[in-house]
C-alpha positions in Angstrom: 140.8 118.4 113.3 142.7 115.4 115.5 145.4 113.8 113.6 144.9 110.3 112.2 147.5 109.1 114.2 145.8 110.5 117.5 142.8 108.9 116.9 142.3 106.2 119.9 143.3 102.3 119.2 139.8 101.5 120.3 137.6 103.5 117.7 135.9 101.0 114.9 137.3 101.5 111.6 133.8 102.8 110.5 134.1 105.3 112.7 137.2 107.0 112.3 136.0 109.6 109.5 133.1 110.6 112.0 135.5 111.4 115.0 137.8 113.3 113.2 135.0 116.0 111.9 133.2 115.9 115.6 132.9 120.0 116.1 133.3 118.9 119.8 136.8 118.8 119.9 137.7 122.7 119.8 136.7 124.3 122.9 135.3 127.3 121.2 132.7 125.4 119.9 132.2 123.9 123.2 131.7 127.3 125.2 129.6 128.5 122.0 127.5 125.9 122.9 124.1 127.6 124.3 122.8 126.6 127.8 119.6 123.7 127.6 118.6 120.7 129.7 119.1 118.2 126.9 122.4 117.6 125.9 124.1 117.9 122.7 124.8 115.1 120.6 126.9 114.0 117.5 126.7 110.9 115.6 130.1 108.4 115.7 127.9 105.5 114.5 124.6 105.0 114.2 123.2 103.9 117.4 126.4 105.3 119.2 126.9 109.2 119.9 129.0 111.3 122.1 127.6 114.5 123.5 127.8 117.7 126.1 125.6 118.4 128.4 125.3 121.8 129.7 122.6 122.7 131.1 124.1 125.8 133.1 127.5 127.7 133.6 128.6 125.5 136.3 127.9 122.0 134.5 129.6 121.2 131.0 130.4 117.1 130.6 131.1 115.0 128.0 128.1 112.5 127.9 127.9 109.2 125.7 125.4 107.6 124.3 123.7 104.2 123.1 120.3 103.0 121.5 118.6 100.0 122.7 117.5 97.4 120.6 114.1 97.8 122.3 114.7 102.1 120.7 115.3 103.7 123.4 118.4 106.0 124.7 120.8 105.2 127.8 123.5 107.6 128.6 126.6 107.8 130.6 128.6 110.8 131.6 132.1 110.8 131.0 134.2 113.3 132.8 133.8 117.4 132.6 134.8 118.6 129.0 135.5 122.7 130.3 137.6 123.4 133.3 134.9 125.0 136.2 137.5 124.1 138.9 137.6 120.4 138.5 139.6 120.3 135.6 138.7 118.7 132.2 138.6 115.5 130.0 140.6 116.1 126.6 138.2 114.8 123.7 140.7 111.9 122.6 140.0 110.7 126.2 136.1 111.3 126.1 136.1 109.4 123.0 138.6 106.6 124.4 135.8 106.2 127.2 132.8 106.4 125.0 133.7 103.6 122.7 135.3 101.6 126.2 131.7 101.7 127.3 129.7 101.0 124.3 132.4 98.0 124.5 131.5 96.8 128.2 129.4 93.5 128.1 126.4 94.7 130.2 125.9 98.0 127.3 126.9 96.1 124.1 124.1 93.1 125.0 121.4 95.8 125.1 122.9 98.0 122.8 121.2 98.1 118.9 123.6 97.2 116.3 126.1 99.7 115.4 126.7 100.4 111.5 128.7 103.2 109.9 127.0 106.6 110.5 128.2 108.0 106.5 125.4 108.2 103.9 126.5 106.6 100.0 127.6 109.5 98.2 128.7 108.1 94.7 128.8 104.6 92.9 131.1 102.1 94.7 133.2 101.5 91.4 135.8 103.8 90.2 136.1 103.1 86.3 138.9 103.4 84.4 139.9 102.7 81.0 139.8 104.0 77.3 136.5 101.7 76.5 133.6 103.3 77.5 131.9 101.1 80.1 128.4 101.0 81.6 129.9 101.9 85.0 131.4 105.1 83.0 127.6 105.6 81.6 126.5 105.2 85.7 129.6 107.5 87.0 128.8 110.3 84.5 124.7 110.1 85.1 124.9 110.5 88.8 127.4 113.3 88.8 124.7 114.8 86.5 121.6 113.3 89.0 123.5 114.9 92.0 122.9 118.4 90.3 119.4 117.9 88.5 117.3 115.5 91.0 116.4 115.7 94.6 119.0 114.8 97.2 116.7 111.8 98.2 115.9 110.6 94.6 120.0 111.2 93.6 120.7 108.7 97.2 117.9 106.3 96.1 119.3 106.0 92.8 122.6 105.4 94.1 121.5 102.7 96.4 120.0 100.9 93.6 122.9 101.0 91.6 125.6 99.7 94.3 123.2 96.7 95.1 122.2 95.4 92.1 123.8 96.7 89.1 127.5 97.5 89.9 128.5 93.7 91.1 128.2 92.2 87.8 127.1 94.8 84.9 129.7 97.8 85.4 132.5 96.1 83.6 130.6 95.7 80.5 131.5 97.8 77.6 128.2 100.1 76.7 128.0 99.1 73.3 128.1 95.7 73.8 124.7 96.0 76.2 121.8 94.2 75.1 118.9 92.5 75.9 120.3 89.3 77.0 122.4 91.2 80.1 118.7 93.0 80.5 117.6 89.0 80.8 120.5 88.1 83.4 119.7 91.5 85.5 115.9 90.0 85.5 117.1 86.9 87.0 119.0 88.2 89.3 116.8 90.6 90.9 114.5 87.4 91.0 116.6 86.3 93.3 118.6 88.7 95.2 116.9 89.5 98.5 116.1 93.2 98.9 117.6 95.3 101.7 116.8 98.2 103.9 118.7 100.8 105.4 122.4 100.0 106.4 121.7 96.0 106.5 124.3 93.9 105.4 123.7 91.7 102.0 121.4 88.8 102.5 122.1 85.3 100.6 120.2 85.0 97.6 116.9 83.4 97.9 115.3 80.8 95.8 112.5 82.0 93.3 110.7 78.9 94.7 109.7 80.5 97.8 108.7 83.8 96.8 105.1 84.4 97.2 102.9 86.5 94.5 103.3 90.0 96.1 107.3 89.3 96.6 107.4 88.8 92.6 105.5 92.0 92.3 108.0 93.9 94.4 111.2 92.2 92.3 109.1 93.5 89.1 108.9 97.3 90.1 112.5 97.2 91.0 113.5 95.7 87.6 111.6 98.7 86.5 113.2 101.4 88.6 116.5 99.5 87.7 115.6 100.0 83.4 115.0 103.4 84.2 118.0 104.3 85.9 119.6 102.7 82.8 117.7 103.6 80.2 118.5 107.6 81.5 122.0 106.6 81.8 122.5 105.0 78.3 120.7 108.0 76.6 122.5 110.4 78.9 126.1 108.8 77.5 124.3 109.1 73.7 123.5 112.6 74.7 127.3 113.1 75.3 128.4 111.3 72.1 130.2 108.5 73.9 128.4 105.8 72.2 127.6 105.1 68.7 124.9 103.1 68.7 121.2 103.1 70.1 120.9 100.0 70.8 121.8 99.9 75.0 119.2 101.9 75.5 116.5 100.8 73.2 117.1 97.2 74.4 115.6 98.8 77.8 112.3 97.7 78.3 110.6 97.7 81.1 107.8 94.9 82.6 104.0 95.4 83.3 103.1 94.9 87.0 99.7 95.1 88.6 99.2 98.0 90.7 98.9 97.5 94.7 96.4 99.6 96.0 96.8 101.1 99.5 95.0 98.9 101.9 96.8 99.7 105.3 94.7 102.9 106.5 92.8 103.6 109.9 89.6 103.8 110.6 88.3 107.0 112.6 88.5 104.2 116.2 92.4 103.9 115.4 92.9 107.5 114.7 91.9 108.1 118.2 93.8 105.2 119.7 97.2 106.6 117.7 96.4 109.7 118.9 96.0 108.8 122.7 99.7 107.8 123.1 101.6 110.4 120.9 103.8 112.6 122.3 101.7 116.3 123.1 104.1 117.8 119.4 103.5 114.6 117.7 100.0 114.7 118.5 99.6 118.0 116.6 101.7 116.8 113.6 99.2 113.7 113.3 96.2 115.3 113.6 97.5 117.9 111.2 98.1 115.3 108.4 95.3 113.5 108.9 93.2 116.6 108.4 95.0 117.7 104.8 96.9 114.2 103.8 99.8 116.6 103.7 103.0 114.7 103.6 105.4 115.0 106.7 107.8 117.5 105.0 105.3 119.7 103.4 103.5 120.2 107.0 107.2 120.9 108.9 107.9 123.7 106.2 103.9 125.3 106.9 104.5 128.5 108.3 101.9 130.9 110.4 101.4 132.9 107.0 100.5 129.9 105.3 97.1 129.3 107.1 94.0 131.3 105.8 96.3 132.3 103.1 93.6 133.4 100.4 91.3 130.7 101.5 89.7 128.6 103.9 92.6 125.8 104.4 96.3 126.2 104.5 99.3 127.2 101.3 101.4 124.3 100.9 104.4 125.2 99.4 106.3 123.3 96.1 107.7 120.1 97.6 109.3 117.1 95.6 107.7 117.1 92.4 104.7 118.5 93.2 103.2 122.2 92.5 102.7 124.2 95.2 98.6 123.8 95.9 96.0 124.9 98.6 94.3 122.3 101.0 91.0 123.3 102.2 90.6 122.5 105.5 86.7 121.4 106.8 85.3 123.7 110.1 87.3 120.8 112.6 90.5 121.1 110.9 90.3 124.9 110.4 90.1 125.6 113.9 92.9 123.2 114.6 95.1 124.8 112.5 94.3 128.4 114.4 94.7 127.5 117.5 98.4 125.9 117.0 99.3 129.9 115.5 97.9 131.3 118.6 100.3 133.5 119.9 103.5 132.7 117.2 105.0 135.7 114.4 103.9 135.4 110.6 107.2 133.4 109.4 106.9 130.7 112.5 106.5 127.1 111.9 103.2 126.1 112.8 104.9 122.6 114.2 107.4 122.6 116.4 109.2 118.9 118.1 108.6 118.3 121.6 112.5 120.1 121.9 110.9 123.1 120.4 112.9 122.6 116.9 111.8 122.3 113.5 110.7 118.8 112.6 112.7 117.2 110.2 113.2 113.3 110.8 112.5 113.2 114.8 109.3 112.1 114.4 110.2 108.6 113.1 111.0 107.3 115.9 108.0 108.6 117.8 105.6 107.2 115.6 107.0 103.9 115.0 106.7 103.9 119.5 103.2 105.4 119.2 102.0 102.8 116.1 103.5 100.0 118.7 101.8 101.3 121.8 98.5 101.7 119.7 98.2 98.3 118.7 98.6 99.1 114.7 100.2 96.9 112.1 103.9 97.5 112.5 104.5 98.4 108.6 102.1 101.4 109.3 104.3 104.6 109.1 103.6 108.7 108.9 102.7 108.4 105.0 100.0 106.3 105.9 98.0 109.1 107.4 98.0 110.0 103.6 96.3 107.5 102.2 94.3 107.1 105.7 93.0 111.0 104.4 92.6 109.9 100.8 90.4 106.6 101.7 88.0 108.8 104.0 87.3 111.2 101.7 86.8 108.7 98.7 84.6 106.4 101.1 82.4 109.2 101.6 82.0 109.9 98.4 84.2 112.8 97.6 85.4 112.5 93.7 88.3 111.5 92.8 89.3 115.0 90.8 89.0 116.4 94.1 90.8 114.3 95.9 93.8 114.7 93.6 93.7 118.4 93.8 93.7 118.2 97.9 97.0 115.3 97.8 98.8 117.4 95.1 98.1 115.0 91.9 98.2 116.4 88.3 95.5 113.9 87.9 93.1 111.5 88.3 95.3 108.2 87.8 97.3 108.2 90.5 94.0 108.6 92.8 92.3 106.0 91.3 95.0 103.2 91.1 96.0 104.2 94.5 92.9 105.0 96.7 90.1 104.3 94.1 89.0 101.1 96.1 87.8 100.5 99.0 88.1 98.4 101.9 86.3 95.2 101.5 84.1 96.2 104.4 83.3 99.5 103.0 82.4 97.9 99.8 80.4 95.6 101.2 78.2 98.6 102.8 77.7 100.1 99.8 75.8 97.2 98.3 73.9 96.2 100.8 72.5 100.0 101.4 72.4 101.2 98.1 71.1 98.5 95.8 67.6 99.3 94.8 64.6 96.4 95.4 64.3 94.2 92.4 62.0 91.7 93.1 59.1 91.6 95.8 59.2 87.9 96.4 62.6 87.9 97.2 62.5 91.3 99.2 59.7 88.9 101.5 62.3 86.3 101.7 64.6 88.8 103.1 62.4 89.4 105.9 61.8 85.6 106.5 65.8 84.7 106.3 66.6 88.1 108.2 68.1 85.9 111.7 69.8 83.9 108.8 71.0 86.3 106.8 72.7 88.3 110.2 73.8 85.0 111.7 76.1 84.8 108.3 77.2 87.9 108.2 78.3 87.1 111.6 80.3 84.5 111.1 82.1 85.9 108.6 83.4 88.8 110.0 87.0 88.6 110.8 89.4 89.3 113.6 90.7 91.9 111.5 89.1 94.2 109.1 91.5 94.6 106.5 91.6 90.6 106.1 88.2 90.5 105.0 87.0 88.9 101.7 90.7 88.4 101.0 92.0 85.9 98.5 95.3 84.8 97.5 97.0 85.7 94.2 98.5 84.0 91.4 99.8 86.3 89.0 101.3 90.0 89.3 100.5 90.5 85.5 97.7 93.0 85.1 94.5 91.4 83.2 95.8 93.8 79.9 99.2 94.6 79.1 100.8 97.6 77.0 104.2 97.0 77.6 106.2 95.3 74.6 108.8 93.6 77.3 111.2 91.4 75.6 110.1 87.6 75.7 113.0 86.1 77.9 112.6 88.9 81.1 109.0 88.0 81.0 109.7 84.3 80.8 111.5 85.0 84.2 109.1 86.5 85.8 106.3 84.3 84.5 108.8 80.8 85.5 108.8 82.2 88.9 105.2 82.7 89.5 104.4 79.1 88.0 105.7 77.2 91.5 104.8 80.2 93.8 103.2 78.5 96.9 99.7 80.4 97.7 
């Protein structure tokens, strides 16, 4: 590992950690390195990478590289990083080069922006002290979390906590918790503008200009927030460091209206998506929109997996669900044949365009292919879930079945989630499948019929999933279970009293 203090002047503080671990420094890993056409690549930031490229015994350099804000690569070759006869670019110099060029003017004004390459791997407090604080209760749960959950639900959780609960609640004893900090955490998550990925904090944003769907959002994660909580109090009861109940029966979380999916394709997109996928993302599409598989459970299918015991494919356990068969219909049973043609038993079925396993490649592709297919933006890989689940349920498959095909213990899920229908769709179904209730009105169909098409004409939009849309004014569902305390719904409920429509 290079020394600390041999690490070039020029490399961003953010990035020290990652070029001190780069396995590209020790030659042997170098000449380990097996001969392909694309080069290898290790991550100093995200967005900036430094690479070799050897494609044959004669050719081993040290390449750079930079994403575009417009997501694509441009690379740069830095010098030979193995001696053929030219001699060879040390790896403090190849890295003194890289970060040179992804500082030059013409790269860094096409360059995306660079943010640390490390994932969050604890709580951002370290807490100290003989009183027993809620950032204790937090340090102690996620040490647990990081053993017991998923690695994506422990980094979700962690995520969560660093942004809206450490700031201002981790200094406050845990027995002194109740339901007035749960008021203060309600407000500010009211306020506090949410972030993704590796963005920097926002400013906090007045509740006046939220709209009805942002205050449902801000309500599910003051929900996910008293949960974390509410396992973290009971966890540090659990453990006898508190004496009292009361942190974590003051937990109570808010009723929100469920969103049903809306953003699915109809069979006219499907194709259009399909037309500008790359020829291995084209199989991984068309695979999940044949099962509604989710993008990780169809990189782990194997050859043995398909016509395993029945007519469909074995999808292993995967998050929290079981491990469950998909049947497959004739079209999709045949698809799933062909791509085993000619591959062993324990071979993945899909493979990326670089012949490797898929694991998170295929966001980028798809977000390109959604672009170049004219699609809504927000449309991502799970939506060929729900894109599965509507289909079905539009042609009238039942919902038990549907749940059994996506994985779901039960019905609920199906029905909050896919049970309706487009507008369109619904639309269909009454006009075709109402039955005649009155003759004189039946004859004025027939004498309004140029009427009655020229209206539903005019109505129809640019854009199918706007039609028969309304605005909404509350997030509160019509009938409410939840005994949340007074003051957090008084929040939520002040907010949505000036939300503009």
């Amino acid at each position: 590992m290079i020394k600390l203090e041999d690490v070039p002047k020029c490399v961003p503080h953010a990035a020290i950690g990652k070029v001190r671990e780069c396995p590209f420094q020790s030659d042997y890993k170098i000449h380990s390195l097996k001969f392909r056409e694309s080069a290898y690549f290790y991550t100093l930031l995200v967005g900036r990478h430094l690479g070799i490229h050897r494609p044959d015994g004669r050719i081993c350099n040290w390449t750079a590289r930079i994403l575009t804000s417009e997501k694509r690569y441009v690379q740069k070759c830095l010098g030979p990083a193995i001696d053929t006869g030219r001699g060879k670019v040390s790896y403090e110099i190849a890295v003194r080069r890289a970060f040179q060029w992804f500082e030059n003017p013409a790269v860094s004004s096409i360059a995306h922006r660079a943010r640390p390459a490390e994932r969050t791997k604890e709580i951002s407090i370290c807490p100290i002290g003989a009183v027993y604080t809620v950032g204790h209760a937090l340090r102690d749960y996620t040490e647990w979390t990081q053993i017991a959950r998923s690695p994506g639900g422990h980094y979700n959780n962690l995520i969560l906590i660093n942004y809206h609960i450490v700031p201002n609640f981790s200094a406050i004893p845990l027995e002194d918790f109740n339901a007035k900090h749960l008021t203060s955490l309600a407000k500010q998550v009211l306020n506090r503008t949410p972030r993704s990925g590796f963005e920097a904090h926002k400013p906090d944003k007045d509740s006046a200009e939220l709209t009805v769907e942002d205050i449902r959002k801000r309500k599910r994660t003051f929900n996910s927030l008293v949960s974390i909580l509410r396992m973290a109090f009971q966890h540090a009861w659990d453990n006898g460091n508190i004496d009292s109940e009361r942190p974590w029966r003051c937990l109570k979380r808010i009723q929100v209206t469920h969103c049903p999916r809306t953003l699915f394709l109809t069979r006219s997109e499907c194709k259009r998506l399909l037309d500008v996928c790359t020829p291995a993302l084209r199989k991984l599409v068309m695979a999940g929109l044949y099962t509604g598989c989710r993008v990780g459970e169809l990189a782990r299918l194997r050859v043995e997996d398909v016509g395993f015991q029945g007519y469909g494919i074995r999808v292993d356990a995967f998050k929290r669900s079981p491990a469950r068969f998909v049947f497959l219909p004739d079209e999709g049973m045949a698809f799933f044949l062909s791509c085993c043609d000619g591959k062993l038993p324990r071979d993945f079925v899909f493979m990326s365009d670089m012949r490797k396993p898929w694991k998170k490649q295929h966001t980028g592709l798809f977000r390109r292919a959604v672009s170049n297919a004219g699609l809504p933006a927000s449309f991502v890989f799970h939506g060929l879930r729900h894109t599965y689940a509507s289909d079905l349920v539009r042609q009238g498959v039942s919902l038990e079945v549907v749940a059994k095909q996506l994985g779901h213990s039960n019905t609920i899920t199906v029905s909050n989630t896919y049970g309706h229908l487009a507008e369109q769709y619904r639309e269909m179904q009454i006009r075709n499948r109402f039955s005649p209730l009155d003759e004189t009105q039946q004859r004025e169909v027939v004498r309004r019929k140029k009427q009655l098409e020229e209206l539903w004409s005019n109505v129809q939009p640019d854009s199918w999933r706007d039609y028969a849309s309304f605005a909404k004014k509350r997030s509160d569902p019509a009938r409410s279970y939840v005994q949340t305390h007074r003051n957090v719904l008084e929040v939520f409920r002040d907010a949505e009293a000036v939300v503009k429509i």
